[in-house]
C-alpha positions in Angstrom: -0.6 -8.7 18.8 -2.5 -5.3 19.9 -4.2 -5.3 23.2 -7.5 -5.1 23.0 -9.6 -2.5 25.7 -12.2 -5.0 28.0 -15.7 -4.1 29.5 -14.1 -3.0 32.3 -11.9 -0.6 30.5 -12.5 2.6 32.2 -11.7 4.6 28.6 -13.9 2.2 26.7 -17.7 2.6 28.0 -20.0 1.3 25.6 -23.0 2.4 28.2 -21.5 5.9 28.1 -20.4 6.1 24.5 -17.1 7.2 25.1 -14.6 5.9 22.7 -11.3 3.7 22.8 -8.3 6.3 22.3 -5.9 3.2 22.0 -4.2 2.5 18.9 -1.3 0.0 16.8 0.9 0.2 14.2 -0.4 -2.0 11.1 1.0 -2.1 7.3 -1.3 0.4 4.9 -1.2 -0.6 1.3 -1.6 2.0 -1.1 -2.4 1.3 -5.0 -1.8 4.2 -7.5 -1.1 4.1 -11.2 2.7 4.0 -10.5 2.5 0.8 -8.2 1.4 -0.4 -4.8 3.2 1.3 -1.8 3.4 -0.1 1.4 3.9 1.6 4.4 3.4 1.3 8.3 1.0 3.6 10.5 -0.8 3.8 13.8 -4.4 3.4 13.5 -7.3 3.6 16.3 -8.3 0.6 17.7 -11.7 1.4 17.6 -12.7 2.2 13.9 -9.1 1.4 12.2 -8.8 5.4 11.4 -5.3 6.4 10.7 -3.7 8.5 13.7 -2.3 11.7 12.2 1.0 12.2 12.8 0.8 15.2 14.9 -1.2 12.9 17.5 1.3 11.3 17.8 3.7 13.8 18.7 6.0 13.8 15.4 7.2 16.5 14.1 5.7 17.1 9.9 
């Protein structure tokens, strides 16, 4: 289970707008005409945006 950031998280103030940097890995689903691929990512917390690997610090 991710951990989710608290009032008093001091990199999530909703009074100052500033926006939750943590993220987790989840399972993305993707449906083409060939199939439905499944794969797993690291997404923001915040707005479920996927993290792009060079974020991350993987090498592309």
């Amino acid at each position: 289970m991710a951990n989710h950031a608290t009032s008093n998280d001091p990199q999530h103030s909703p009074e100052q707008g500033t926006p939750n940097n943590d993220t987790f890995t989840t399972d993305v689903s993707e449906t083409d005409d060939q199939g439905t691929t499944v794969r797993e990512t690291q997404v923001r917390e915040d707005d479920l945006s996927e993290v792009d690997s060079s974020e991350r610090g993987e090498k592309q």
